[in-house]
C-alpha positions in Angstrom: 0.0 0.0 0.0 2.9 2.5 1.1 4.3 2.4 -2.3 1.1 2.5 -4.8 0.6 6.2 -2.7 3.9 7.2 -3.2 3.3 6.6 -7.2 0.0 8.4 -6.8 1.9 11.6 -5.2 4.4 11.6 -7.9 1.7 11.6 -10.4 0.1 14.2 -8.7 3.2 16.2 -8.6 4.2 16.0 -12.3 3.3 18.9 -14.4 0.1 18.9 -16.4 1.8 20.8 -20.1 0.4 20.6 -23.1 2.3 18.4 -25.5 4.7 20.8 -27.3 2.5 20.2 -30.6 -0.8 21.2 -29.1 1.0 24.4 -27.5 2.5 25.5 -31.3 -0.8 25.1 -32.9 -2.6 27.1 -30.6 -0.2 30.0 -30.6 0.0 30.3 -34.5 -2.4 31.9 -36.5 -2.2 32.4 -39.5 -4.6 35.5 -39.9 -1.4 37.1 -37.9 1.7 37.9 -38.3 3.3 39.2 -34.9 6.2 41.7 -34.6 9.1 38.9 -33.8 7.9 36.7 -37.4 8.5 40.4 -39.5 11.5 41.1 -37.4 12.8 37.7 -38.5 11.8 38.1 -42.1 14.2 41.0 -42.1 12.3 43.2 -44.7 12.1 47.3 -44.8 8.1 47.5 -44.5 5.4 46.2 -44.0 4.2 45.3 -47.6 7.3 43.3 -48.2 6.8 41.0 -44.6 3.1 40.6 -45.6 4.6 39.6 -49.6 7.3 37.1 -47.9 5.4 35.9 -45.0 1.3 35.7 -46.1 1.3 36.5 -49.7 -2.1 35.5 -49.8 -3.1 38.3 -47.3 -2.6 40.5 -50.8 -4.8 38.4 -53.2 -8.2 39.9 -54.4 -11.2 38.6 -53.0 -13.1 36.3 -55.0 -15.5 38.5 -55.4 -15.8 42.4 -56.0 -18.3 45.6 -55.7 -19.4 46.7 -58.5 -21.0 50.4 -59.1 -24.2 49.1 -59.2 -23.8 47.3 -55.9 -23.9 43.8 -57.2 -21.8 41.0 -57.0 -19.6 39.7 -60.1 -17.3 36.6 -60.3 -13.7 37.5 -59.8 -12.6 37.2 -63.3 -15.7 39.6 -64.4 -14.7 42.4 -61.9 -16.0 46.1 -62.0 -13.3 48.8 -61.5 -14.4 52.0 -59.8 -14.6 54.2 -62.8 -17.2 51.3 -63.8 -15.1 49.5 -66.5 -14.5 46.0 -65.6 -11.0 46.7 -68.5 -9.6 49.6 -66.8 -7.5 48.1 -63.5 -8.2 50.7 -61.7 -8.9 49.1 -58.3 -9.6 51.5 -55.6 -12.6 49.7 -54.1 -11.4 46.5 -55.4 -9.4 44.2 -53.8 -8.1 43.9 -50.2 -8.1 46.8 -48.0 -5.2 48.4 -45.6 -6.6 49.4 -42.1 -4.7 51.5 -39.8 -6.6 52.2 -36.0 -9.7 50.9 -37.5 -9.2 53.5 -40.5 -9.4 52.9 -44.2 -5.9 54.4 -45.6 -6.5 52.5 -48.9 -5.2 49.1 -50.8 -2.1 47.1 -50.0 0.3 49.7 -52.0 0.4 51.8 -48.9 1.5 48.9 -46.6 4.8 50.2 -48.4 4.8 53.4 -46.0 5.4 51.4 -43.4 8.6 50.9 -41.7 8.5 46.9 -41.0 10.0 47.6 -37.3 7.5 50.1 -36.0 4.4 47.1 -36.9 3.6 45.2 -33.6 1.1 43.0 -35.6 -0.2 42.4 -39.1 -3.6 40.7 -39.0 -5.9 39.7 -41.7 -10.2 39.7 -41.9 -11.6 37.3 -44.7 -14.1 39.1 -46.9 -17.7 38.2 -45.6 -15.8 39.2 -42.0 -14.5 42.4 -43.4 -17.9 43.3 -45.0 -20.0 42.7 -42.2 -17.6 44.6 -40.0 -16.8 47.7 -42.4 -19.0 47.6 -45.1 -19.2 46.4 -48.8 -16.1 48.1 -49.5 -14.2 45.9 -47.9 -15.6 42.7 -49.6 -11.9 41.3 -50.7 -10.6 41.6 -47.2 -9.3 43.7 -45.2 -5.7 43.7 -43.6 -5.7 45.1 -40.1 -2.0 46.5 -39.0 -1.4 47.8 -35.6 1.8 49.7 -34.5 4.3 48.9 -31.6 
């Protein structure tokens, strides 16, 4: 008897951690790209960590607004002057959002130096448009500053 409680107290004893495995899985997501992963990417902004370490963060949604409000599949996209030829794509495509504010499409991720960002995050379309409106359709990508 003496000995089957001293096994019980050492099982008692031993730490309860989660298996190394569990504990990585949990703590990477990969909507988010934290301040240590661009550090480690060694880039200049925060256009060229997002282009290195999510490149699909940049992709257009695969759908689009058009002027009239509607829906198109991708590869029949309005642009905002209303000509689907143009390429202009300023309410096309994924949106940059700095403090909750719109400051436009992933060219000005470019502005940013890579070691002020604390965190990079990215909202799937239906997410983005229910959040912000059907401007934000593609996506949006969230950055927040150290």
């Amino acid at each position: 008897m003496p000995r089957l409680t001293i096994v019980a107290a050492l099982l008692l004893a031993a730490p309860c951690a989660p298996l190394p495995a569990q504990n990585k899985a949990a703590k990477h997501d990969r909507s988010i790209i934290a301040a240590d992963e661009i550090a480690a990417a060694q880039v200049s902004n925060a256009y060229d960590a997002v282009a290195r370490l999510r490149p699909y963060f940049l992709r257009r949604g695969e759908r689009a607004i058009t002027a009239g409000g509607s829906n198109r599949p991708r590869g029949e996209q309005m642009y905002s002057d209303g000509d689907p030829t143009s390429g202009s794509s300023d309410n096309v495509g994924v949106r940059v959002l700095v403090d909750g504010n719109d400051v436009g499409g992933p060219e000005e991720l470019k502005r940013m130096a890579a070691n002020t960002v604390g965190e990079i995050r990215y909202i799937s379309g239906p997410d983005a448009e229910q959040r912000y409106g059907s401007r934000f359709a593609a996506g949006a990508i969230e950055v927040r500053f150290k």
